[in-house]
C-alpha positions as CSV (number, residue, x, y, z in Angstrom):
1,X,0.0,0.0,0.0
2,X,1.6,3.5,-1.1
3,X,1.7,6.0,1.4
4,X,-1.6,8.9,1.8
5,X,1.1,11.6,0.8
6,X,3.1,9.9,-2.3
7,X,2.6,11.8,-5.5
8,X,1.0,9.3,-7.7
9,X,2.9,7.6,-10.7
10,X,2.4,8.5,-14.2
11,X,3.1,6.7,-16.8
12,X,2.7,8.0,-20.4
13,X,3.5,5.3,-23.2
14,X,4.3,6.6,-27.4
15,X,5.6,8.9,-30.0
16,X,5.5,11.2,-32.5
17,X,4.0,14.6,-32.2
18,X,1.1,13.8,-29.5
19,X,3.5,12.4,-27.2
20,X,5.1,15.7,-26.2
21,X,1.9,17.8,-26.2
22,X,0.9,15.5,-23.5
23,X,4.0,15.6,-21.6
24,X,4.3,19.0,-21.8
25,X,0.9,19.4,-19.8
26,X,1.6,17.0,-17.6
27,X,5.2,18.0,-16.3
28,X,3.2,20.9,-14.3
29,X,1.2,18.3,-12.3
30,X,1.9,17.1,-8.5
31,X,2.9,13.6,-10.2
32,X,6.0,11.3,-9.8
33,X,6.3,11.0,-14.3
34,X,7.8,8.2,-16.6
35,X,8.2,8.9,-20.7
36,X,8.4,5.6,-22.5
37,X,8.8,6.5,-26.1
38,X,9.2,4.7,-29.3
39,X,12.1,4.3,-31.3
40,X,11.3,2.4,-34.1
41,X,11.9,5.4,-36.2
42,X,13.5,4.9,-39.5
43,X,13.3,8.2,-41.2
44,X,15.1,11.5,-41.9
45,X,17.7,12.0,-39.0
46,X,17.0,9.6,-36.4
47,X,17.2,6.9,-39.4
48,X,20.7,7.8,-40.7
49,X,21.9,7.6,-37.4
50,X,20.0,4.3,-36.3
51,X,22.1,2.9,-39.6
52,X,25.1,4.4,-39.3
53,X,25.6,4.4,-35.6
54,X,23.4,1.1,-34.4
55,X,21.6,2.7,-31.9
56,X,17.9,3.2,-31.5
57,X,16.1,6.3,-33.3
58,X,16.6,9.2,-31.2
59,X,14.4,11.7,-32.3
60,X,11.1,10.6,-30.3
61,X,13.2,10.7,-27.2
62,X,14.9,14.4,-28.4
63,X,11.2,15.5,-28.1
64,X,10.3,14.2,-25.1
65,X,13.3,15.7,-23.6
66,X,12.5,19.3,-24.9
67,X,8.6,18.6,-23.9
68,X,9.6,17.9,-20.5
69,X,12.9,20.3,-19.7
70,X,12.9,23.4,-17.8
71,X,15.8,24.7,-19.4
72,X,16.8,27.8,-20.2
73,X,15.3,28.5,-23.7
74,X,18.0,29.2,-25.6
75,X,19.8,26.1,-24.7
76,X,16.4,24.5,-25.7
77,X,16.6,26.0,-29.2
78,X,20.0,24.8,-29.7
79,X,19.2,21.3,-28.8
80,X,16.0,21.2,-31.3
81,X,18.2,22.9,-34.0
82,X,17.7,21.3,-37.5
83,X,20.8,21.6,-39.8
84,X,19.2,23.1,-43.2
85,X,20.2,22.8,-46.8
86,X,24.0,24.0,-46.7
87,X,25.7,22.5,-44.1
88,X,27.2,19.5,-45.7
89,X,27.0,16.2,-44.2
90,X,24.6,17.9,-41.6
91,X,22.1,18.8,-43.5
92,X,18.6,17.3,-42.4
93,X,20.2,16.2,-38.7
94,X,18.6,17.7,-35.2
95,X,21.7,18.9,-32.8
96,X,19.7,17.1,-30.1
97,X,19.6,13.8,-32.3
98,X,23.5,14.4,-32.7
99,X,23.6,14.6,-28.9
100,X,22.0,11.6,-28.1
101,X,23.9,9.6,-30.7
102,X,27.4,11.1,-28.8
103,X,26.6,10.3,-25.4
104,X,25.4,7.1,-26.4
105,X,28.8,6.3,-28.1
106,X,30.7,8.4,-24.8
107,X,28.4,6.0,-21.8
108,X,28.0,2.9,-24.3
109,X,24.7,3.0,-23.9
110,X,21.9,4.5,-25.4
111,X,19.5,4.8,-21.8
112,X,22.2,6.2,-20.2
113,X,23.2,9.0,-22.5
114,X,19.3,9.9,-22.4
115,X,19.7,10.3,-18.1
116,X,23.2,12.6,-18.4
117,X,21.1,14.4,-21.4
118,X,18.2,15.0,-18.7
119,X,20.3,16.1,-15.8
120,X,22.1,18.9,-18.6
121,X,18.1,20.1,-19.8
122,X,16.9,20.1,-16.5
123,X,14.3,17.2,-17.6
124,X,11.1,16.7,-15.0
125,X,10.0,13.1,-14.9
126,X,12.1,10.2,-15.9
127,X,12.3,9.0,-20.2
128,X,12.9,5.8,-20.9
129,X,13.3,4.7,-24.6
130,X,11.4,1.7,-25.4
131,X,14.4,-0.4,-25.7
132,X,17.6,0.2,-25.8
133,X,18.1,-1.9,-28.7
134,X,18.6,-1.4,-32.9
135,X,15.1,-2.6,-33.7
136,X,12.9,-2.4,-36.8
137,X,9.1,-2.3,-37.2
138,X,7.4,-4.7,-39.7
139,X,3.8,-4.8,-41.1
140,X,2.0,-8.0,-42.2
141,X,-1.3,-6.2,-44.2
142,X,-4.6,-7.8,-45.0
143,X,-3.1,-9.3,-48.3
144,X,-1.0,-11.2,-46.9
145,X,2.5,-9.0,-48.0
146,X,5.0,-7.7,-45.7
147,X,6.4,-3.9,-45.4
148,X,9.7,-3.4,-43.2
149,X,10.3,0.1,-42.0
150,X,8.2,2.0,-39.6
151,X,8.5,5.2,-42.7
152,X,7.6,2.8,-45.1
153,X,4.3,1.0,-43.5
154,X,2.2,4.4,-44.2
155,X,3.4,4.8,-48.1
156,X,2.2,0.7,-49.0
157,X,-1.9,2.2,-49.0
158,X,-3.1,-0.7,-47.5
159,X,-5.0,-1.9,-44.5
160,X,-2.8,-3.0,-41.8
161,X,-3.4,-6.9,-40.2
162,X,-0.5,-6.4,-37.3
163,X,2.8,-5.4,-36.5
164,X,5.8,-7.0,-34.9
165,X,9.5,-6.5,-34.4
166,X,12.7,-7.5,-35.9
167,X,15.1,-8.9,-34.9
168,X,13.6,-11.0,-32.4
169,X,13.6,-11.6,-29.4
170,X,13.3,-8.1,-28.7
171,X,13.7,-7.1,-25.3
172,X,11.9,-3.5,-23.6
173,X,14.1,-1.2,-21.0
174,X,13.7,-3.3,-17.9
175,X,12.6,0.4,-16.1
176,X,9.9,0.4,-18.5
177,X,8.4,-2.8,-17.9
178,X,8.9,-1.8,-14.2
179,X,7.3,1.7,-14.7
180,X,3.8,0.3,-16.0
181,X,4.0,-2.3,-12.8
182,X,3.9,0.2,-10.5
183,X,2.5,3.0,-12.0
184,X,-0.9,4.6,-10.6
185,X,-2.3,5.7,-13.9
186,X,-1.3,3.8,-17.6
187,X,-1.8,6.8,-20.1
188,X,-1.3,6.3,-23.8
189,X,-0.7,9.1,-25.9
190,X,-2.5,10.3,-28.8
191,X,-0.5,9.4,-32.1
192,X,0.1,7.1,-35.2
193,X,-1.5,3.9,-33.8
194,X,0.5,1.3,-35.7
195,X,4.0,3.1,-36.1
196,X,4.2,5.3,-33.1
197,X,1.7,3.4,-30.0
198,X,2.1,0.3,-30.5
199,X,5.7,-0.5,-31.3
200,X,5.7,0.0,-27.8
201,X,3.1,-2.2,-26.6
202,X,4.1,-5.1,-28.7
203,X,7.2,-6.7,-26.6
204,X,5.9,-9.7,-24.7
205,X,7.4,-8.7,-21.3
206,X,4.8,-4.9,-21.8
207,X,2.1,-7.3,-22.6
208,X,2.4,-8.9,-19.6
209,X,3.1,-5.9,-17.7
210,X,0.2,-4.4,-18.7
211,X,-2.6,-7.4,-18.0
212,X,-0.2,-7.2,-14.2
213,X,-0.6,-3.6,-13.2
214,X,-3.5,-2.3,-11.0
215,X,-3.1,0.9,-12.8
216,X,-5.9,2.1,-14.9
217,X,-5.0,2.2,-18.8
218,X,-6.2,5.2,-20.4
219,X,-5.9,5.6,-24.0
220,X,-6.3,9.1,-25.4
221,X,-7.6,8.6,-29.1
222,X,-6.7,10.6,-32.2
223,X,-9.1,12.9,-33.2
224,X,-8.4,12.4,-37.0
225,X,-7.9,9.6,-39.1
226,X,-4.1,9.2,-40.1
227,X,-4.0,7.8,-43.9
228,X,-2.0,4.3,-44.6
229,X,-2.7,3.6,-40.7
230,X,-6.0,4.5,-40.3
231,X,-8.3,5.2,-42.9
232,X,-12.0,5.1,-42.4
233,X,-10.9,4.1,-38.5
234,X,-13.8,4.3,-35.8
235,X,-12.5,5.2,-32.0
236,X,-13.8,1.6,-31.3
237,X,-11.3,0.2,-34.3
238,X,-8.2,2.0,-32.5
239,X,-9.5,-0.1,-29.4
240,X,-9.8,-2.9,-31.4
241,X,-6.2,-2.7,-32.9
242,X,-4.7,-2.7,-29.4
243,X,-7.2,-5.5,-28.3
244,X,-5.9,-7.7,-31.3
245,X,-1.9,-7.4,-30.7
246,X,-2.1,-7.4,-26.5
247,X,-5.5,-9.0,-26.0
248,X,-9.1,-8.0,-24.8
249,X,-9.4,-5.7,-21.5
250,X,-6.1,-4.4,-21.5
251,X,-7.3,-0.7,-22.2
252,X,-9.5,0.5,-19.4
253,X,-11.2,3.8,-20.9
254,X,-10.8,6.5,-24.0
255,X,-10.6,9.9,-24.3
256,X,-12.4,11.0,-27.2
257,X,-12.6,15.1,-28.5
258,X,-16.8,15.8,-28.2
259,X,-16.9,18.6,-30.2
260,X,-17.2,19.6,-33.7
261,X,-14.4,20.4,-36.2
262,X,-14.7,23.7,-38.2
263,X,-15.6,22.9,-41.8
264,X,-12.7,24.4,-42.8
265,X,-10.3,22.4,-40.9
266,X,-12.2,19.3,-41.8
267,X,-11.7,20.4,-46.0
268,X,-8.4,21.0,-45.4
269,X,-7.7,17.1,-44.0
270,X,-9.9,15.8,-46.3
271,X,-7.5,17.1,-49.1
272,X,-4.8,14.3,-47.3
273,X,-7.7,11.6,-47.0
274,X,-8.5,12.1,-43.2
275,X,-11.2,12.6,-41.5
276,X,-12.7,12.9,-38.1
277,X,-12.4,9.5,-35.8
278,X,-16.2,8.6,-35.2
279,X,-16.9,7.7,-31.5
280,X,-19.1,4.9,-31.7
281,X,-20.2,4.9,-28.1
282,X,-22.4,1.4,-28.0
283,X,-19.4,-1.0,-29.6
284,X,-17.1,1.1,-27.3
285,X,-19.8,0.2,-24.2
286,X,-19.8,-3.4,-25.6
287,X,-16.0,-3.8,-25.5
288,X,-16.2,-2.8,-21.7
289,X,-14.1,0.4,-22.5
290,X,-15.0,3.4,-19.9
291,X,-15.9,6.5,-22.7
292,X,-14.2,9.7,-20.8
293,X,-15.7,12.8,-23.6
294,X,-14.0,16.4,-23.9
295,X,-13.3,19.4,-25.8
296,X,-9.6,18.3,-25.6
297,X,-8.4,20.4,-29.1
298,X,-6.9,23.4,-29.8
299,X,-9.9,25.3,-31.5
300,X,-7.1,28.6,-32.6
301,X,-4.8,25.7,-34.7
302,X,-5.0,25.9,-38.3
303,X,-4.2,22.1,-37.7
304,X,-6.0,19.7,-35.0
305,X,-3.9,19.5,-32.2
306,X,-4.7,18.0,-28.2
307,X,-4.7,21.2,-25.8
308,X,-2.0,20.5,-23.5
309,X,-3.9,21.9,-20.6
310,X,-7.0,20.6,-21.2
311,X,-5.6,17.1,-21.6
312,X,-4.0,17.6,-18.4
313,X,-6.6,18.6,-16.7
314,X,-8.5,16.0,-18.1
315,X,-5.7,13.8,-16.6
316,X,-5.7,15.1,-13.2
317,X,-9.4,14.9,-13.3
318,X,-8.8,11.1,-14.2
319,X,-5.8,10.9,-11.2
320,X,-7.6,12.5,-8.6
321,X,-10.9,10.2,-9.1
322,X,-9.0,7.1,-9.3
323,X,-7.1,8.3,-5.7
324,X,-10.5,9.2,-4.1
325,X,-12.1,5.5,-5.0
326,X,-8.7,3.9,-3.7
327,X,-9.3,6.0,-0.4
328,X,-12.9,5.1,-0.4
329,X,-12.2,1.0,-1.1
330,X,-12.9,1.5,-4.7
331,X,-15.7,2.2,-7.5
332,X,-18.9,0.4,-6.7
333,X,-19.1,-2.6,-9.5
């Protein structure tokens, strides 16, 4: 039994671009916080360096790090600087990707190059990559073929059967297997569902970890349709897709946005084939999944974005309901 005072653990699992909207919200709350983040990257700057160096891709972790630093913002803007057109052998690389890929070679390790980069930015919470392994994301789709390359899955325009990893066996962080055990709240971040969630999700021992923890899971869903990933997804399908790769029950509730998209926005998406995620609210009822609703966008965005305070409030909301039933001997079944 934790202690009355103890600031609850939270535990945020993905990638790409939703991942540090969410952290950055979240940082400001009175929680103990654990990052794990994908790196099955394999594009742009984070690929070159996965192939030329061996390490995992860096740049999910790079943005975590700036999400979540309290560093002075200058030093901030350096380490997010993206060599441009110009600079030689540079050209395309993030100085924080650079970073990462230094003090991985300097500590011969990649997880421990990410803690010294930390302590530098001032970093709240602890990130843990995914693995600290060279890993690659493959795709089996409904026909039967096979598309390596988390980059490449997207561009095949077809629908997606399930992903796994090679080589195999792959093995997660042990701190992040040990971070969903003993978390307080499970939250997973909006993002791509099949190249950015649930590359982490996949590894046996998170699996397990998962099903094990007394943690409520919480997935936050995406409020568009992504195309190659998604297309024509419901908010019960995204439920379904982690359902089919980990097994029934291990998400707990969704977050879904409640209101409506200007038509403007909604033309502009439909011009890249997405379109608003439908929240099916009786299949979601009939898959046992808790339906949490919200205005959780930001409405001034000439793109749809989460709100990083009102997803964190949203969270806290979630937190401080889950602590009060604990103090209470739980939620009446």
């Amino acid at each position: 039994m934790k202690a009355q005072d103890k600031r609850p653990q939270v535990t945020v699992i993905g990638g790409g671009t939703g991942m540090p909207v969410l952290l950055r919200g979240l940082k400001n709350l009175p929680v103990d916080l654990k990052a794990l983040v994908t790196v099955a990257d394999d594009g742009g700057s984070s690929g070159r360096l996965r192939s030329e160096m061996e390490i995992p891709a860096p740049g999910d972790v790079r943005n975590c790090l700036a999400a979540l630093s309290d560093a002075e913002p200058m030093l901030l803007e350096l380490f997010q600087h993206r060599f441009l057109k110009g600079d030689s052998g540079l050209t395309g690389h993030s100085m924080g990707n650079l970073l990462l890929a230094a003090m991985a070679s300097v500590t011969g390790d990649f997880y421990t190059g990410i803690k010294e980069i930390s302590r530098v930015l001032s970093v709240k919470g602890d990130i843990y990559p995914i693995t600290n392994e060279n890993m690659s994301l493959v795709a089996e789709m409904e026909d039967g073929s096979i598309v390596t390359g988390e980059s490449n899955i997207p561009k095949a325009g077809k629908r997606i059967r399930r992903v796994f990893l090679q080589p195999q066996p792959a093995k997660p962080l042990p701190n992040a297997v040990d971070a969903i055990l003993h978390a307080d709240m499970i939250v997973i971040s909006p993002g791509s569902l099949y190249t950015s969630i649930l590359p982490n999700l996949i590894f046996p021992e998170i699996d397990e970890a998962i099903r094990k923890t007394e943690a409520k899971v919480v997935y936050i869903c995406n409020v568009m349709t992504q195309k190659g990933e998604t297309d024509g997804y419901r908010a019960s399908d995204h439920i379904q897709a982690i359902f089919d790769h980990l097994g029934t029950g291990t998400v707990d509730a969704i977050v879904v946005h409640n209101e409506p998209i200007a038509e403007n926005i909604k033309e502009k998406y439909a011009e890249e084939h997405a379109e608003p995620v439908i929240y099916d609210l009786d299949r979601l009822v009939d898959m046992g999944v808790e339906i949490i609703e919200g205005d959780i966008i930001e409405h001034a965005s000439p793109t749809i974005r989460h709100d990083t305070d009102k997803v964190a409030k949203l969270v806290q909301t979630l937190i401080e309901r889950e602590q009060q039933q604990k103090r209470t001997g739980g939620s009446a079944e």
